[in-house]
Backbone as a ProteinNet text record, in pm:
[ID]
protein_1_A
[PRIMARY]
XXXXXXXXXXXXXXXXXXXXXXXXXXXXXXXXXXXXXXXXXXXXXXXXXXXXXXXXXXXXXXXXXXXXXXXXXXXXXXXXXXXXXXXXXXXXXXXXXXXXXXXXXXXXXXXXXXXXXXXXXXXXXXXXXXXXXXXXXXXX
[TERTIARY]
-1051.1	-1073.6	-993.7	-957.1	-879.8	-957.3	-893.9	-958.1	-951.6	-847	-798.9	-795.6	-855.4	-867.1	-688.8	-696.1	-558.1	-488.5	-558.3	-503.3	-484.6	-540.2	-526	-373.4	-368.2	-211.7	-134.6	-176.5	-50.3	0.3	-49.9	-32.4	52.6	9.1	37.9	262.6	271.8	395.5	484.1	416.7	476.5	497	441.7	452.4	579.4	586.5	697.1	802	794.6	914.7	1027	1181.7	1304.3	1361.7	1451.8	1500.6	1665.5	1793	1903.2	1932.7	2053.3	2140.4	2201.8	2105.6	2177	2066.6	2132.3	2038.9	2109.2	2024.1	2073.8	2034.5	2147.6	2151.9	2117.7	2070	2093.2	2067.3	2068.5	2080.3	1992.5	1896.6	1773	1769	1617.9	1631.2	1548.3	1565.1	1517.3	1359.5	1323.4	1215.5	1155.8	1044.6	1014.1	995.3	971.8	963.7	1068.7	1187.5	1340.1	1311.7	1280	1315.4	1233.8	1110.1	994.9	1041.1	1157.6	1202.9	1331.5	1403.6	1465.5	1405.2	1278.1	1240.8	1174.4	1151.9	1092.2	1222.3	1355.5	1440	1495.1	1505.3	1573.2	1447.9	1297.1	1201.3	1256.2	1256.3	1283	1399.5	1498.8	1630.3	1628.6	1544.8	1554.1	1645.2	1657.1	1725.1	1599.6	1694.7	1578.3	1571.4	1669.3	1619.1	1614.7	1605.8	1648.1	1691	1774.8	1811.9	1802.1	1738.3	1716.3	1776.6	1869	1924.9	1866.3	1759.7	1724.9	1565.2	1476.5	1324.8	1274	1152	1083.2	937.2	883.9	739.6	638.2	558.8	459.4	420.7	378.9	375.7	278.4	178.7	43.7	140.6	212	317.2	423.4	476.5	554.3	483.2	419.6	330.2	326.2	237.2	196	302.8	437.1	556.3	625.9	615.2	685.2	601.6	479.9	347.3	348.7	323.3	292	389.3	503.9	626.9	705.1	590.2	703.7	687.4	561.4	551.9	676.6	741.8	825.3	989.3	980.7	1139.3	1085.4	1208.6	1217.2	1256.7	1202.2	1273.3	1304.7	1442.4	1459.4	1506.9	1486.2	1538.4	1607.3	1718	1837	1818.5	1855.6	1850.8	1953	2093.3	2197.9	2278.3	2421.3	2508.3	2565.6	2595.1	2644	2541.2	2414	2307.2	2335.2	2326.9	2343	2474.2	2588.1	2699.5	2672.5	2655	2655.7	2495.2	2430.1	2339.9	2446.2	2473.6	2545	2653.2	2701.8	2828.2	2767.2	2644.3	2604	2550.9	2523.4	2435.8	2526.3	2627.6	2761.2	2691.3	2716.3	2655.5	2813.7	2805.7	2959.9	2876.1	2938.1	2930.3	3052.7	2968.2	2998.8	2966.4	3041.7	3036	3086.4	2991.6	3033.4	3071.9	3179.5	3213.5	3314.1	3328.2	3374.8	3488.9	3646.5	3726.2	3838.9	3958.9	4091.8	4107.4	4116.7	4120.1	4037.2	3908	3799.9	3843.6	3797.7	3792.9	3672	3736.5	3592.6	3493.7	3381.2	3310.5	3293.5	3330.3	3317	3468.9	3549.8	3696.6	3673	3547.3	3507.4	3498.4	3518.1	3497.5	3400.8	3285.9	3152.6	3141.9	3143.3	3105.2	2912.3	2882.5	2764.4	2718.2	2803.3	2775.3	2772.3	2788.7	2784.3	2665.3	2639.1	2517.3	2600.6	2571.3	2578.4	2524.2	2561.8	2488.5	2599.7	2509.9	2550.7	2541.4	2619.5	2604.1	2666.8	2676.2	2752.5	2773	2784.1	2827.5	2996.9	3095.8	3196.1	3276.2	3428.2	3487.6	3544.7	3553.5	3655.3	3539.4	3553.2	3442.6	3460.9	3413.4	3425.6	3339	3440.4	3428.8	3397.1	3291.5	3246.7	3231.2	3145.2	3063.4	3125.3	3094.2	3079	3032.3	2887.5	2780.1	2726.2	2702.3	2623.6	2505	2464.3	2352.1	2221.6	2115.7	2011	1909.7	1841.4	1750.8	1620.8	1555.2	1446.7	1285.3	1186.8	1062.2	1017.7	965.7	898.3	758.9
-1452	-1471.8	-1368.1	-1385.5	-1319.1	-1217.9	-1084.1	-1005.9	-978.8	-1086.5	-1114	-1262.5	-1281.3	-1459.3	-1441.4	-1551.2	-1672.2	-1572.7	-1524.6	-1511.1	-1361.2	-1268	-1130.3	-1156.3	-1265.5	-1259.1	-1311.6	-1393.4	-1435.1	-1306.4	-1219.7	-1107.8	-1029.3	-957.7	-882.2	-944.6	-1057.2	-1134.6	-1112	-1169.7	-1126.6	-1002.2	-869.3	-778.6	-782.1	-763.1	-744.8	-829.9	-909.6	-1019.1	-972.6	-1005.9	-941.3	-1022.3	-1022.6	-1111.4	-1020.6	-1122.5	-1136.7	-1172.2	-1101.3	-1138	-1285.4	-1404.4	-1532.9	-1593.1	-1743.5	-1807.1	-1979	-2080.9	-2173.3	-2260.9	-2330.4	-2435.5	-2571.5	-2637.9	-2749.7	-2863	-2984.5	-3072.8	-3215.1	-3195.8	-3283.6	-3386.2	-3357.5	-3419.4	-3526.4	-3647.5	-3758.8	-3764.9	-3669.4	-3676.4	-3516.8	-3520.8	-3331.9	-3301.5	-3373.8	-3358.7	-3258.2	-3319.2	-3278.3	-3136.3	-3110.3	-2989.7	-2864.5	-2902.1	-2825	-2789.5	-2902.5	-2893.3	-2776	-2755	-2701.3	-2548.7	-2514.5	-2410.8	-2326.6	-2414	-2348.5	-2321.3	-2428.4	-2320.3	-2189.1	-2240.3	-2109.3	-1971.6	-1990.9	-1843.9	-1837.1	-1926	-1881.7	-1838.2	-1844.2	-1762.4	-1622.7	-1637.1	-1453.3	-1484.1	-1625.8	-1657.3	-1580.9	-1539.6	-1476.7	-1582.1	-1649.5	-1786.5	-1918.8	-1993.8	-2168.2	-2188.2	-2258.5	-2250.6	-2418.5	-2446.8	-2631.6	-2615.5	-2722.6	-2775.9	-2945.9	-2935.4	-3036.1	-3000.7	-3106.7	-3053.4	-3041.2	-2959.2	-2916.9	-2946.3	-2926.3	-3024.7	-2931.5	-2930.4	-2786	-2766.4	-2566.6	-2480.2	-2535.1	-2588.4	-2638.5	-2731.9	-2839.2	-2969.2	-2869.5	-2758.3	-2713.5	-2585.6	-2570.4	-2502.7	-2622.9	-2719	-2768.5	-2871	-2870.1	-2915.3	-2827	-2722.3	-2614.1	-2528.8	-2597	-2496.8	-2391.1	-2370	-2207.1	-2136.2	-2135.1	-2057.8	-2057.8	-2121.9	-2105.3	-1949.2	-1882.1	-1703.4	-1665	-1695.9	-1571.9	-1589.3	-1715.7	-1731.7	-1778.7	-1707.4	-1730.7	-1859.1	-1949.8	-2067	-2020.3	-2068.4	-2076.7	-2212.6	-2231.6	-2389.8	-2382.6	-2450.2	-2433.1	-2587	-2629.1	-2749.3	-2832.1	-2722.5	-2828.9	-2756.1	-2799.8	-2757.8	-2634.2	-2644.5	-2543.6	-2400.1	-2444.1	-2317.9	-2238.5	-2304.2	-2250.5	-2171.1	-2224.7	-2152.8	-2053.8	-2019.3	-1906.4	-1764	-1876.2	-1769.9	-1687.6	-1720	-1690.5	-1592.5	-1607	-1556.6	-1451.4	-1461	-1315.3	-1220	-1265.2	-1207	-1186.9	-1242	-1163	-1168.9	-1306.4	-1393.3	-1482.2	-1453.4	-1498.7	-1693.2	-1749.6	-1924.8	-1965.1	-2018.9	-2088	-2224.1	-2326.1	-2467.5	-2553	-2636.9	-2731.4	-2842.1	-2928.2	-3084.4	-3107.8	-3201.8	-3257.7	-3317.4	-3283.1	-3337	-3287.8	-3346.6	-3320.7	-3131.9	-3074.5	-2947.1	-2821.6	-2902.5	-2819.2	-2722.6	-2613.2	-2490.6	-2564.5	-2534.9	-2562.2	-2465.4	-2502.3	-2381.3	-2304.6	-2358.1	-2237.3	-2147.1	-2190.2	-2115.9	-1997.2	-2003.2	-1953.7	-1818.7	-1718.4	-1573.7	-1550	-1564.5	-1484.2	-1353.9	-1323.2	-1181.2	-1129.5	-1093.1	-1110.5	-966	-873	-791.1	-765.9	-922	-951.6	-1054.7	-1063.5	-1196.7	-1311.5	-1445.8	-1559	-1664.4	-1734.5	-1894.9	-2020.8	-2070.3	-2174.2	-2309.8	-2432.5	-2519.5	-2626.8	-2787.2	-2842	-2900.3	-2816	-2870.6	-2885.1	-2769.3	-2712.8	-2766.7	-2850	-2797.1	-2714.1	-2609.8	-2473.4	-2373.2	-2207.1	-2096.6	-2047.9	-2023.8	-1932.2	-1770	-1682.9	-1588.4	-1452.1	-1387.2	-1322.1	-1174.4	-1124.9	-1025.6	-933.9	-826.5	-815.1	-636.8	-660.4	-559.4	-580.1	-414	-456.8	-465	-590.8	-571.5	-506.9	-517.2	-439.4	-509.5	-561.1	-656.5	-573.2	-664.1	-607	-656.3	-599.1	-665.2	-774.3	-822.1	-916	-895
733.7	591.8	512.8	390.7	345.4	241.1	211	148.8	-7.5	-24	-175	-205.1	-341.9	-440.3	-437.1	-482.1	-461.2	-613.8	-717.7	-821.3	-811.4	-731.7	-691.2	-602.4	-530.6	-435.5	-514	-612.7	-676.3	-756.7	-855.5	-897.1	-876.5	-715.6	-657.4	-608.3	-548.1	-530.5	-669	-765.2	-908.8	-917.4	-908.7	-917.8	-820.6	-737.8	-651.3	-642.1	-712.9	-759.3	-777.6	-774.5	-830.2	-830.9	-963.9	-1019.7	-1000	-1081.9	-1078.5	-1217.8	-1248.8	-1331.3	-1336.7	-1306.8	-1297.8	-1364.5	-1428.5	-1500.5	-1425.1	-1459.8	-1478.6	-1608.9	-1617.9	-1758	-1752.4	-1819.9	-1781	-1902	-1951	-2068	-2061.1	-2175.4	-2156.3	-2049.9	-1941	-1868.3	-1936.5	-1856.3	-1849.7	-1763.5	-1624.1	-1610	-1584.5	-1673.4	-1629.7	-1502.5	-1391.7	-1254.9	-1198.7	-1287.8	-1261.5	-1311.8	-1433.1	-1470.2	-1375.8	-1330.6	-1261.6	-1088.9	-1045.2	-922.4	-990.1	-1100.8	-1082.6	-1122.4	-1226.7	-1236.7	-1086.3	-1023.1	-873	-770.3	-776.7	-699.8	-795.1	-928.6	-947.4	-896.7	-943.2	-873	-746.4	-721.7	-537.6	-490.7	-577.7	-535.8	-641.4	-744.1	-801.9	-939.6	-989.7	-1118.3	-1220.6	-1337.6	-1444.5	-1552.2	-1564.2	-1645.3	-1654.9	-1710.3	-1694.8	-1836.2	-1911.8	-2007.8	-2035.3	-2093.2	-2098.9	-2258.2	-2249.8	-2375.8	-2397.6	-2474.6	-2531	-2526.6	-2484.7	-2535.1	-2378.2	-2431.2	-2305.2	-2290.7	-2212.9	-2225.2	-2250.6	-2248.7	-2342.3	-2155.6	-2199.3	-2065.4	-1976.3	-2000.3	-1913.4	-1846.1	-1844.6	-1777.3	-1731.5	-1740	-1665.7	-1575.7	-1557.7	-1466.4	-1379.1	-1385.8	-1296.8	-1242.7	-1277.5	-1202	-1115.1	-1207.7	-1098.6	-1019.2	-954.8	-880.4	-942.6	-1054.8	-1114.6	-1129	-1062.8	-1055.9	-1214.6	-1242.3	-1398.7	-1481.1	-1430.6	-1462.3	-1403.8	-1290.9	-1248.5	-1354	-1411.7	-1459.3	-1602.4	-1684.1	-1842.7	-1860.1	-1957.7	-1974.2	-2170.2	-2153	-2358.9	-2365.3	-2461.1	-2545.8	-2639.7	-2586.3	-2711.7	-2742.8	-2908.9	-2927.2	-2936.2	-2848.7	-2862.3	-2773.7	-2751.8	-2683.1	-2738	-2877.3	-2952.4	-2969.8	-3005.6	-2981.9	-2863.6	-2740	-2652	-2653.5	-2624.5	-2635.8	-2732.2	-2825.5	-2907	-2859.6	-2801.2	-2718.7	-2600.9	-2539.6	-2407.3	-2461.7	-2607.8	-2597	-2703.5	-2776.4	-2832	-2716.3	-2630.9	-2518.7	-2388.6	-2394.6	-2347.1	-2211.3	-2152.3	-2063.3	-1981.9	-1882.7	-1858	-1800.4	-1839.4	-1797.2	-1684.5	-1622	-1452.7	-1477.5	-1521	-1523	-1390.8	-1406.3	-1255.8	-1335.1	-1282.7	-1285.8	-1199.2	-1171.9	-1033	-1119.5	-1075.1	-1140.1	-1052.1	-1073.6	-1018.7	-1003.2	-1189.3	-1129.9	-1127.8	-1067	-1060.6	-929.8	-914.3	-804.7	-709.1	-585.2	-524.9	-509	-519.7	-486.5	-367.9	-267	-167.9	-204	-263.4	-286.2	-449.8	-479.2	-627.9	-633.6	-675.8	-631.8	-748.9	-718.3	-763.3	-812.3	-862	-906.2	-963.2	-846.2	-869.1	-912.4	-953.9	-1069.2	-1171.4	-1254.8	-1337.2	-1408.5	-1543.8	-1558.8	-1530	-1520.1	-1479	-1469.7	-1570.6	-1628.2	-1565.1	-1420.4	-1388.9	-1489.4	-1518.1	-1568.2	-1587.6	-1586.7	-1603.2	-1716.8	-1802.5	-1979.8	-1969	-1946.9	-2014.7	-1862.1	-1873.6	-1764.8	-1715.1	-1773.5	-1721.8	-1744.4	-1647.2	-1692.1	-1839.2	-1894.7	-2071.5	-1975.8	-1986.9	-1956.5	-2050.7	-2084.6	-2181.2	-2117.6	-2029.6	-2011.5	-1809.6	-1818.9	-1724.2	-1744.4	-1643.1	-1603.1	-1489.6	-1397.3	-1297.2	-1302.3	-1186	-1195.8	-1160.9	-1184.6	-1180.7	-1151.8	-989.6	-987.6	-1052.1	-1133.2	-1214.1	-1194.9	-1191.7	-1142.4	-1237.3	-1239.5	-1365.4	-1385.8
[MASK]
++++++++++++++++++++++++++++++++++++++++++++++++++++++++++++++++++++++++++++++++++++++++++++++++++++++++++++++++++++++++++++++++++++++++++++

């Protein structure tokens, strides 16, 4: 039997949580399922945010999509493509866009710089390159 409630271990995990200088982006989904599968990989790889461009479903529906994991990662809402971009680029946020095209980089050929922040996303086809700091995994 265990010597700690479910909400004493969840705590304690949070407490010891560490996060990364990486976020991901992404543009109104069509089902919140989607968005809750993606707020639980980004906790589980140590992303510090999710950046949803378009609307988001109130916190009680994203808790219970993303098993609770929605405490460990920031979500913001930008209400457009352009909001966003101007978030990223006051906040001096370097952007990593994916699209599949003739002269896309592949990604295993991509040189990462993971001492830097980093907003994966597939809005933009080329990177818009802003910022570079190391990083500092931080508790939450």
């Amino acid at each position: 039997m265990r010597d700690k409630t479910r909400r004493e271990r969840y705590e304690e995990k949070k407490q010891n949580a560490k996060t990364y200088p990486i976020s991901i982006a992404a543009v109104n989904f069509i089902h919140d399922g989607n968005l809750g599968y993606l707020i639980r990989s980004a906790a589980c790889f140590g992303a510090e945010c999710v950046h949803v461009i378009g609307s988001v479903p109130p916190p009680r529906t994203l808790k219970a999509l993303s098993g609770t994991l929605l405490d460990y990662v920031q979500i913001k809402q930008h209400s457009n493509p352009t909001q966003f971009l101007e978030h990223i680029r006051e906040n001096d946020i370097k952007l990593i866009s994916a699209e599949i095209n003739d002269e896309a980089t592949p990604l295993n050929q991509y040189s990462f710089n993971f001492r830097e922040p980093i907003c994966r996303t597939g809005l933009l086809p080329r990177p818009l390159l802003v910022r570079v700091q190391p990083p500092q995994p931080t508790k939450i």
